[in-house]
Structures are given as structure tokens and as C-alpha cells.
C-alpha positions in Angstrom: 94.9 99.4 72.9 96.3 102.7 72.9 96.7 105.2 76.2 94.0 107.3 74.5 91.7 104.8 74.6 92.0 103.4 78.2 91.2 107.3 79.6 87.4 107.2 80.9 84.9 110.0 81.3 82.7 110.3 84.1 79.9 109.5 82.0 81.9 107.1 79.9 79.9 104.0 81.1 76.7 105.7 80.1 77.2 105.9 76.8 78.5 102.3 76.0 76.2 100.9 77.9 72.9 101.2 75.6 75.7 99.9 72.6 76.5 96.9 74.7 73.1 96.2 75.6 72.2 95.9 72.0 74.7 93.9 71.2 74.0 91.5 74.1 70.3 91.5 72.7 71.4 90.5 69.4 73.2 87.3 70.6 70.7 86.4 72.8 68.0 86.5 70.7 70.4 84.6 68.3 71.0 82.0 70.7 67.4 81.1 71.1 66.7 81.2 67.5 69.5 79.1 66.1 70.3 77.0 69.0 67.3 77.2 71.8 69.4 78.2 74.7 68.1 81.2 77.0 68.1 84.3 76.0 69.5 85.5 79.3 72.9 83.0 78.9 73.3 84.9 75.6 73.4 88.2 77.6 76.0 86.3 80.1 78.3 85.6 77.1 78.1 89.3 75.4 78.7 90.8 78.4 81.8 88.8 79.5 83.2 89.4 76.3 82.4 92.9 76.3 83.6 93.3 79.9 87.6 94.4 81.1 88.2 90.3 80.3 87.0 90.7 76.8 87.5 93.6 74.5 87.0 96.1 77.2 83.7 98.3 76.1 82.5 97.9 80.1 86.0 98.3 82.2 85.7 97.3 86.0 85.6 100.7 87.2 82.8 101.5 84.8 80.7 98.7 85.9 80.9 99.8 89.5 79.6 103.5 88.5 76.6 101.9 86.9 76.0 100.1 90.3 72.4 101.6 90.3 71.1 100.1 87.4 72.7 96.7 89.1 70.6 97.7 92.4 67.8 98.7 90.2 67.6 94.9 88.3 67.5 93.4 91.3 65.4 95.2 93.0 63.1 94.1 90.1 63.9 90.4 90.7 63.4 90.7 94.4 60.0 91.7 93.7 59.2 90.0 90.6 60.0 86.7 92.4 57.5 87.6 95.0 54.8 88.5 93.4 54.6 84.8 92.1 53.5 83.1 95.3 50.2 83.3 95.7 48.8 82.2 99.3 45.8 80.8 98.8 47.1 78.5 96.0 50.1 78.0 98.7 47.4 76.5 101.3 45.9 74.0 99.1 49.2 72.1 99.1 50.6 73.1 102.0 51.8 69.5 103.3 53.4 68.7 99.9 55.1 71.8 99.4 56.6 71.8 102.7 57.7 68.3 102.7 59.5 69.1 99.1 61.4 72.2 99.9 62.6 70.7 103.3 63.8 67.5 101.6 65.2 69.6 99.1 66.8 72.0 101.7 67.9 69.0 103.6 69.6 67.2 100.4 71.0 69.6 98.5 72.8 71.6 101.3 74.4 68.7 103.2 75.7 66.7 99.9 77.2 70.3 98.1 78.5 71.2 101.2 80.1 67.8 102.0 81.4 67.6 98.8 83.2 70.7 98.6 84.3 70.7 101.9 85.7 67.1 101.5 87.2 66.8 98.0 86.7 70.2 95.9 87.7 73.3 98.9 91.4 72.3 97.9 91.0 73.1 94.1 89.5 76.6 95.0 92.1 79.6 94.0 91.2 82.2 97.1 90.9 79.6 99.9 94.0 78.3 99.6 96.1 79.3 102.8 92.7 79.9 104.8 91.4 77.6 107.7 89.1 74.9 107.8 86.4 77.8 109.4 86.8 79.5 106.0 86.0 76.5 103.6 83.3 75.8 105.6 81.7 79.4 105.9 82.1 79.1 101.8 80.6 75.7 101.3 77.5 76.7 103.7 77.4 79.4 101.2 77.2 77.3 98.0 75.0 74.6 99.6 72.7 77.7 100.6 72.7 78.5 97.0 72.3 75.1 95.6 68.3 75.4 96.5 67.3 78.4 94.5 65.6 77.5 92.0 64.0 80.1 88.5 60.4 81.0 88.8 60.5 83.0 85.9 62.2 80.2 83.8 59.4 77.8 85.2 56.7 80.4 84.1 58.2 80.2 80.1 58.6 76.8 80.0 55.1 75.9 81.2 54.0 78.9 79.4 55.7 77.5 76.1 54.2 74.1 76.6 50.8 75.2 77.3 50.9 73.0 80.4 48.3 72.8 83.6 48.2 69.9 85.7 49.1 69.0 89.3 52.3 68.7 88.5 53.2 71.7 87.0 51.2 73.2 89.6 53.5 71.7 92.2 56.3 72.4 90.3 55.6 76.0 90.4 53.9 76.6 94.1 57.1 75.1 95.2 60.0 77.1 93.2 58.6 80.4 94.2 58.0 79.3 98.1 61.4 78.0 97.6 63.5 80.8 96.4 61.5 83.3 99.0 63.1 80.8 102.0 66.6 80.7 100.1 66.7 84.2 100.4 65.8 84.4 103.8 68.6 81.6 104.8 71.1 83.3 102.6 70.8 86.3 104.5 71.2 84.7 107.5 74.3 82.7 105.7 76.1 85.9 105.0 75.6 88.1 108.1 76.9 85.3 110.1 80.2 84.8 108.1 80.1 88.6 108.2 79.7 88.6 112.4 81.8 85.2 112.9 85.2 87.2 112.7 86.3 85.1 109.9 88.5 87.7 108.0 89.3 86.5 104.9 90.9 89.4 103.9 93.7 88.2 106.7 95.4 86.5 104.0 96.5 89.9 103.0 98.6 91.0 106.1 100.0 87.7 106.3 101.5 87.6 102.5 102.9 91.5 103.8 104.3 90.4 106.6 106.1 87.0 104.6 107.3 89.3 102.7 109.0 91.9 105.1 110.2 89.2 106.5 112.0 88.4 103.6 113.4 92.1 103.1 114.7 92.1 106.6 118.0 91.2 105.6 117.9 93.9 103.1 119.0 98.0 104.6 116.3 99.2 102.6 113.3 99.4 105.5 111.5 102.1 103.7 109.8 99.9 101.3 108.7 97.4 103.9 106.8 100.2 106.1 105.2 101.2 102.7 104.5 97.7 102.3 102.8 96.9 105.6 101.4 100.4 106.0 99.8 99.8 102.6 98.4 96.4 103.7 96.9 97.4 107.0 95.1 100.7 105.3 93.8 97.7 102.8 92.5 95.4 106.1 91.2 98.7 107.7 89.0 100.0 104.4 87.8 95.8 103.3 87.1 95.1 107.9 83.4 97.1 107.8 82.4 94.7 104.9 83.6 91.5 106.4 83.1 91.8 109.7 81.1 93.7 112.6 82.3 93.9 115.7 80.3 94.3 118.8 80.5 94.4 122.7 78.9 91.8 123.7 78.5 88.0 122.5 75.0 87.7 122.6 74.5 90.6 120.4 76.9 88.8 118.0 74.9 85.5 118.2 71.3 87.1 117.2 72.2 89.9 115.3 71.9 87.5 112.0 68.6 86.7 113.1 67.4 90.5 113.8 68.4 91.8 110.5 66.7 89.2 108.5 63.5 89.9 111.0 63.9 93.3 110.0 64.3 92.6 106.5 60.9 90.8 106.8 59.1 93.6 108.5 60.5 96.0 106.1 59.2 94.5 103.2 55.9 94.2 104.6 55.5 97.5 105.1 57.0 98.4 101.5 54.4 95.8 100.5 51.3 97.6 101.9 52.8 101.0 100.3 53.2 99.6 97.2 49.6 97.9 97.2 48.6 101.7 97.7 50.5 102.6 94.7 48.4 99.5 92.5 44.9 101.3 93.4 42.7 101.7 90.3 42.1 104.9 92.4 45.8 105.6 92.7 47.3 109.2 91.1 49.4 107.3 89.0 46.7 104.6 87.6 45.8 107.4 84.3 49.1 106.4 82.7 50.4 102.9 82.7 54.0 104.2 82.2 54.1 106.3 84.9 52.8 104.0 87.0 55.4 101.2 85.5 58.1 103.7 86.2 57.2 104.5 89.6 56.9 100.8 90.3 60.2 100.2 89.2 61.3 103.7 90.8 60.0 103.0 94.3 61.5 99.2 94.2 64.9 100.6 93.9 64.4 103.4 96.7 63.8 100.1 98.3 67.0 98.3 97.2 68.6 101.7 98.7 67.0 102.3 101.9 67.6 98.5 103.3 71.5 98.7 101.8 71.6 102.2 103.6 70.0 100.4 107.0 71.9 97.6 107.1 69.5 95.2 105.9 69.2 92.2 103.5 67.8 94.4 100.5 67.4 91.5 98.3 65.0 89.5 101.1 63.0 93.5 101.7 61.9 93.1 98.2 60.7 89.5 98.2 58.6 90.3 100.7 57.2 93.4 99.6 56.6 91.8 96.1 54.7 88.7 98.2 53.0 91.2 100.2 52.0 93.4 97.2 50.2 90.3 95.3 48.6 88.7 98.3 46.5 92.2 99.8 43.3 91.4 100.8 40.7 94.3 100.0 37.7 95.0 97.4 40.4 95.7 95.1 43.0 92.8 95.7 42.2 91.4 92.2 43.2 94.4 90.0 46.0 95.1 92.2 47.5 92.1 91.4 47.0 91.8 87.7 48.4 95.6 87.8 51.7 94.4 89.4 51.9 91.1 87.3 51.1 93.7 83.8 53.6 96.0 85.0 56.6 92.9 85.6 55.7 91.4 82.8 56.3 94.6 80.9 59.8 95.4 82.6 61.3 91.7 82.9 62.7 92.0 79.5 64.5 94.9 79.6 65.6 94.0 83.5 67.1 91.1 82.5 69.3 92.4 79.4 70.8 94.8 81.6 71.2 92.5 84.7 73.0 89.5 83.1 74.6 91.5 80.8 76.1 93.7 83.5 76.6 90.1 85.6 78.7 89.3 82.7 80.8 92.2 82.4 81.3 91.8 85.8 82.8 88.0 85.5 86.7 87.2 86.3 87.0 85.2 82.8 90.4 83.7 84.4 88.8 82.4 87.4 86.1 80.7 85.2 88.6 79.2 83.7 90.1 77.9 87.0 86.9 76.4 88.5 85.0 75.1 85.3 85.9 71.6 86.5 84.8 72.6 90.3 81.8 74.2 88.9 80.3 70.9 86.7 81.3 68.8 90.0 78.9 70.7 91.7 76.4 71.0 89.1 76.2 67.0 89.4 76.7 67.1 92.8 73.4 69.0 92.8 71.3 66.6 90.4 72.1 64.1 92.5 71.0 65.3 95.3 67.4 66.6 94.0 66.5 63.4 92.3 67.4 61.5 96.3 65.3 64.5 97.7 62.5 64.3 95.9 62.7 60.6 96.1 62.3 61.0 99.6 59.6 63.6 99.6 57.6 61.0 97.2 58.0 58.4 100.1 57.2 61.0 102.9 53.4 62.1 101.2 52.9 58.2 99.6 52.8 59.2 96.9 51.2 55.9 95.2 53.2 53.5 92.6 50.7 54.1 89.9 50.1 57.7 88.0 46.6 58.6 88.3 46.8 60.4 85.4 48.7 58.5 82.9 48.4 54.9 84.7 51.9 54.3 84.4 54.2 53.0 87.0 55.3 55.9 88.7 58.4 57.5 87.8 60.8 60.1 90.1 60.7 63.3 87.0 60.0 65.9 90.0 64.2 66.6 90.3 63.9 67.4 86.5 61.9 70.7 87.4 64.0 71.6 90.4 67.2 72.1 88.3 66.8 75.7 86.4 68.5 78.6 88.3 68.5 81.9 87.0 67.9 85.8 88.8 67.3 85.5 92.4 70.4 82.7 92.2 73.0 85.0 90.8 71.2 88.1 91.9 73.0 86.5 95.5 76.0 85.7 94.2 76.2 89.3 93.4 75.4 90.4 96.7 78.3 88.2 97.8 80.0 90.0 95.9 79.3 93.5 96.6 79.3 92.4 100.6 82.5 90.9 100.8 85.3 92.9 97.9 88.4 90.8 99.2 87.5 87.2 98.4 83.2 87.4 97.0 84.0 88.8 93.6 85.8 85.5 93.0 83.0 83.4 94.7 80.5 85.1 92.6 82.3 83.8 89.4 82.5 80.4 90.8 78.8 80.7 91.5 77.9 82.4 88.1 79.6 79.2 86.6 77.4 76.3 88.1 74.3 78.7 87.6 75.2 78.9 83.9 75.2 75.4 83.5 71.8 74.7 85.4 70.1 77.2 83.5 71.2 75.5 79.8 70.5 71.8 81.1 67.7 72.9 83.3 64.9 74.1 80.6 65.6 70.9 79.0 64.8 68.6 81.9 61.9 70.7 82.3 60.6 70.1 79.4 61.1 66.1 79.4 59.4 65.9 82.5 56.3 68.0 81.5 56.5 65.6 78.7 56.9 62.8 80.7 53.6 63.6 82.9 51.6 63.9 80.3 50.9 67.8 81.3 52.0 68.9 77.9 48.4 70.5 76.3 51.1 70.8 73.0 50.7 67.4 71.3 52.0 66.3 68.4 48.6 67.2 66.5 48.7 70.5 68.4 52.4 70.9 67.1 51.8 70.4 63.5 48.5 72.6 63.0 50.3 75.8 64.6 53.4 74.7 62.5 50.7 74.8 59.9 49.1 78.4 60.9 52.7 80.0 61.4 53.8 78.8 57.5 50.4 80.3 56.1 50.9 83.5 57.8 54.6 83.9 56.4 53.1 83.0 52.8 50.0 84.8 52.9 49.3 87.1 56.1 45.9 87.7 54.6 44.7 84.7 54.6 46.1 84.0 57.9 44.3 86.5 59.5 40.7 84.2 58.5 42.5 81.1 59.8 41.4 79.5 62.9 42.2 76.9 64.9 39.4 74.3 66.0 
């Protein structure tokens, strides 16, 4: 690539972006045609190889000027993932869901973070030379995200399917529960490291130091004052984003737990504001465009304000989009079919530009590194869902024989747990963004093992829905819309008279 080539325009990154979108568009939908894998692992894979790794269309500088669109996406997310738990449902299962995401919690956390502290930490690139504090502030980390889970994957496979049944039902009540209190506990996960004093980014003045050391011998000193001058402006510009200091060391201890609070109350009160906004008596409820738009519009402002105020932006979001679905008020129902229309509407384009951005964004080389770390965990995980919901099952009785099939029970619940998606990497990110020394390279690692739940995940899904006989597709079912879809590409006017009993 030529010199002309690598010089970038301020609105550079503008212009390619809509190109790269429709290129990762085009594989995606590809992907799920020809080979059934999500459409959003086909963005992944168009950005990375459209990103500074691959040919270079998105360099890394360009990516961080489109950091609003980023902010925007997962904005979206936040709320989208929200929106999906619905309280009264929640409180007809309450025990059962309960029991499930704290076995899940319990499992998955202690055996991921076990397992990397004990056998995989030494494989990992940008902890070598770090203390044990720093593995373990990373592993806490991964075993955190190890329990999110997709609810907007769960929503197209059961959609896909036509399935309903308690199952499903449980399924779904318990992945959007779940991936509110992941949030919650990853924010807590992350302002700790960030108050701990744990500086990563340590590793830095110590390689400039080894290596004045080195040059001591040498008469020429000016290059070693450049060299550590250099390293402590890095420490002093990378110290805000790692690590607040305070006074006292009480502050220190509940700060964590303030800022999540905060978040919380935050989002209720963009909840309630946003409620306003879903009014059929609302300025904005004569055009559904402009009322999409100032959805998506006010969810970033959001994103913005808690980033600006020091709070978990991600978790402010969640709750608003819960808060925002669950009103109670004479107009509750339409408010909440407006917000639902309005996601539904935006999710598409949302996640193009997220995961394709996310995949721009990826360190291709450090991929490479931890594929083997990645799939370790990736079991690592499997594992522990299928003991946790083993032990959940034995927790609520759950009885030997299926009442519905009257079959010997089998343990399929881990096969619905496994799917991760936008709220998972939409944290990874955040890592990312938080921490600039060492999180970019956490992200990737992170980005890996979600990649790999979210093309074996779908799959288990589907068995399982199978498997408990939830499935309103049958075999009959199959072949009479295979039926109806090849008399509507022969003849689409005598498809249109066609019914199905």
C-alpha cells in the first residue's frame, strides 16, 4: 500500500464505513443462507478482515473516530436487553429462576476462574510479567463474563421453531434476568480492578527502566531520559483509566458499590422519561420514524451522560429499557409494544454496525495467540452449565419423569444457556475502552470464546427445544411450509389462494 493511500481525512471513516457495512451484510446474510451460522458472526469476520489486520478499509484510528456509532449500538443493546424482562412473567417463576441463575453464577464463575487462574493465566500474552493480583483480577473478569447469556439469539431460535412451553419459557425468563445481573456484577468487577491500584500498565515503566539499565554503560544518557520521560507521560495519560485514587480507604472499598447504585437509579429515572416518550399522546407518536429516531437518539444521550458521570453506562441502559417495558399506567400496554416495534425495527441495522465495528476492532494476531485458551474456556464453560443446572434440577425436585413427554428426565437446560452474543461482547468492549493498556487485548480474548458460543450455541438450542418436545415445527409442519414456499417460487399466484389448515 502506497503512502498515498495510508493518508486519512477527517471524515475518512465516514465514507468507508456505509461500503464496509454492505459488504459485511453481504457475508452475513451469505453465511446463514449457505451454511446456517448467524448472521452477526458473518459481520465479525467482514469486519476483521476489513479492519487495520485485514486489508485496511477501517484503520484503528478510524474506528476510534466512529466511537459514537459504537456508543450508540450499545446503547441499543443496553436497552433492547431490558426491555425483554417482563416482571410479572418474572414472578410466576420466581423460585426457579433464582435458583438457576445463582447455580449458574455459582458454577460458571468459580470453574472459569479456577481454570485460568490454575492452568491457562500462563499462556496469556499481556499477563506475563504481572502478579498473581493481576491474573486473578482478569480471571474474575472472564468468570464474570462466562454468565451472560443472548436474549436476542433465544428470541430467533424460539421464534424460528415456533416453540412455547415451560421450558422455553424458563429458558427465556431466565437469560434476560440473567444478563441484567451480569451487567450489574461486571460493573462492580471493573470498578474494583479500576480502585484496587492494580496498574497494569506498570509493566511499562518497568520494561523502561530494564532497559536504561541496560544503556547505563553506554555515554549516551540523552536517549534514556527520552526513554523514561516518554514512559512516565505514557503511565500518567493510561493512570485516570486504570485506577482512581482517593483519601480515604473506605471511600475506596464502597465506591464500586455507589456507582453501580447510581447506575441503577439513573436508569430508572431514564426509564420513566422514556416511558413518557412511548405515550400514544406523546409529540413524537404522529410519525413512527421520528419517534424511532428519538428513541435511538435519547438512548445514546444516555450512553453519554453516564460515561460523562462516571457511571456504568452499559448497566443505566438495562435498567432504563427494564423500567421502560414494565410502567404501570392506563397506557402500560401500548407503551410497551411501541418500544418492542421500535427495537425490533432498529436491531438489524444495530447489530451490522456493532459487530462489524467489534470486528474491525479485533487484534487478529492475538486471536491467533489465544485460540487454544479461548476453546479451553469455551469447554470449561459447558461443563460447568450442564453441573449447574444439574444442580438447580436437584435444588427445585424437579421430578425423574417429564410431564410432558413421559420420558425419563433428561439434563438439556445447559444446552439453552450456552449462546452469547451483544450484551457479552458489548462488555468486552467496555473493557476495552476502560482499560487502553492491557483491555484491548482482553477484549480479543473475550471476542474469541464468544464467537465460538454463539456458532455452537444456536445449535444446542435447537436440540434441546427438540429434545422437550416444545418444537410446534414437526416434521408434518416442516414439509407443508416446504410445500407452500416451493408453490410460491413457481407460481406466486396461486400461492397467494394457498392456505395452510
Amino acid at each position: 500500500m502506497g503512502a498515498a493511500s495510508s493518508v486519512e481525512f477527517p471524515w475518512d471513516p465516514w465514507t468507508r464505513v456505509p461500503v464496509v457495512a454492505a459488504v459485511a451484510s453481504a457475508v452475513g446474510e451469505g453465511g446463514n443462507e449457505w451454511l446456517g451460522t448467524p448472521r452477526i458472526t458473518g459481520y465479525l469476520l467482514a469486519g476483521a478482515a476489513c479492519g487495520p489486520f485485514g486489508v485496511g478499509a477501517l484503520t484503528a484510528s478510524g474506528t476510534k473516530r466512529l466511537a459514537i456509532v459504537d456508543n450508540a449500538c450499545l446503547a441499543c443493546i443496553g436497552l433492547a436487553a431490558g426491555s425483554e424482562v417482563s416482571l410479572p412473567e418474572l414472578r410466576k417463576n420466581a423460585r426457579r429462576t433464582v435458583v438457576t441463575i445463582a447455580s449458574v453464577a455459582a458454577c460458571a464463575w468459580t470453574l472459569t476462574f479456577c481454570a485460568f487462574d490454575a492452568v491457562l493465566a500462563s499462556r496469556v500474552e499481556f499477563l506475563r510479567g504481572l502478579s498473581e493480583r493481576h491474573v486473578k483480577a482478569v480471571g474474575s473478569l472472564l468468570g464474570t463474563l462466562a454468565l451472560a447469556r443472548s436474549p436476542a439469539s433465544a428470541m430467533a431460535v424460539i421464534s424460528e421453531m415456533e416453540a412455547s412451553g415451560p421450558f422455553c419459557s424458563h429458558i427465556l425468563s431466565t437469560t434476560v434476568v440473567k444478563d441484567v445481573v451480569v451487567v450489574a456484577l461486571f460493573a462492580m468487577n471493573v470498578e474494583l480492578i479500576a480502585l484496587s491500584g492494580l496498574d497494569f500498565h506498570r509493566i511499562v515503566l518497568d520494561t523502561a527502566t530494564a532497559v536504561s539499565d541496560e544503556r547505563q554503560a553506554t555515554p549516551n544518557d540523552t536517549g534514556v531520559g527520552k526513554l523514561k520521560g516518554a514512559a512516565r507521560r505514557l503511565l500518567v495519560s493510561l493512570k485516570p483509566a486504570t485506577q482512581w485514587e482517593t483519601s480515604h480507604a473506605l471511600t475506596k472499598v464502597f465506591q464500586p458499590l455507589v456507582r453501580v447504585i447510581g447506575a441503577m437509579l439513573a436508569g430508572i429515572l431514564a426509564g420513566i422519561l422514556l416511558g413518557r416518550l412511548l405515550k400514544p399522546t406523546a409529540f413524537v407518536s404522529r410519525w413512527k420514524h421520528v419517534r424511532i429516531a428519538c428513541i435511538v437518539g435519547g438512548a445514546t444521550g444516555i450512553f453519554v451522560l453516564s460515561e460523562h458521570f462516571a457511571l456504568e453506562p452499559l448497566l443505566v441502559c438495562v435498567v432504563a429499557g427494564l423500567v421502560a417495558a414494565n410502567r404501570k399506567n392506563a397506557t402500560a400496554e401500548h407503551e410497551r409494544e411501541e418500544l418492542h416495534a421500535a427495537i425490533a425495527v432498529i436491531t438489524p441495522t444495530v447489530n451490522l454496525l456493532f459487530f462489524t465495528l467489534a470486528g474491525a476492532s479485533l487484534r487478529l494476531e492475538n486471536a491467533y495467540n489465544s485460540i487454544s485458551i479461548a476453546v479451553s474456556l469455551v469447554i470449561v464453560r459447558l461443563v460447568a452449565l450442564y453441573y449447574a443446572t444439574a444442580i438447580s434440577s436437584k435444588i427445585m425436585r424437579v421430578p425423574a419423569v417429564s410431564e410432558i413427554t413421559g420420558e425419563k428426565h433428561k439434563n438439556i437446560e445447559w444446552m439453552g444457556h450456552v449462546t452469547q452474543a451483544g450484551v457479552a461482547l458489548g462488555l468486552a468492549r467496555t473493557v476495552a475502552a476502560r482499560f487502553p493498556y492491557w483491555g484491548p487485548s482482553f477484549s480479543t480474548l473475550a471476542v474469541s470464546i464468544i464467537v465460538m458460543n454463539l456458532f455452537i450455541g444456536p445449535v444446542l438450542f435447537r436440540a434441546a427445544i427438540e429434545l422437550s418436545k416444545e418444537s410446534h415445527l414437526t416434521p408434518t409442519r416442516q414439509v407443508e411450509l416446504a410445500e407452500v414456499a416451493e408453490r410460491e417460487s413457481a407460481s406466486p399466484q396461486t400461492a397467494s389462494k394457498s392456505t395452510l389448515e
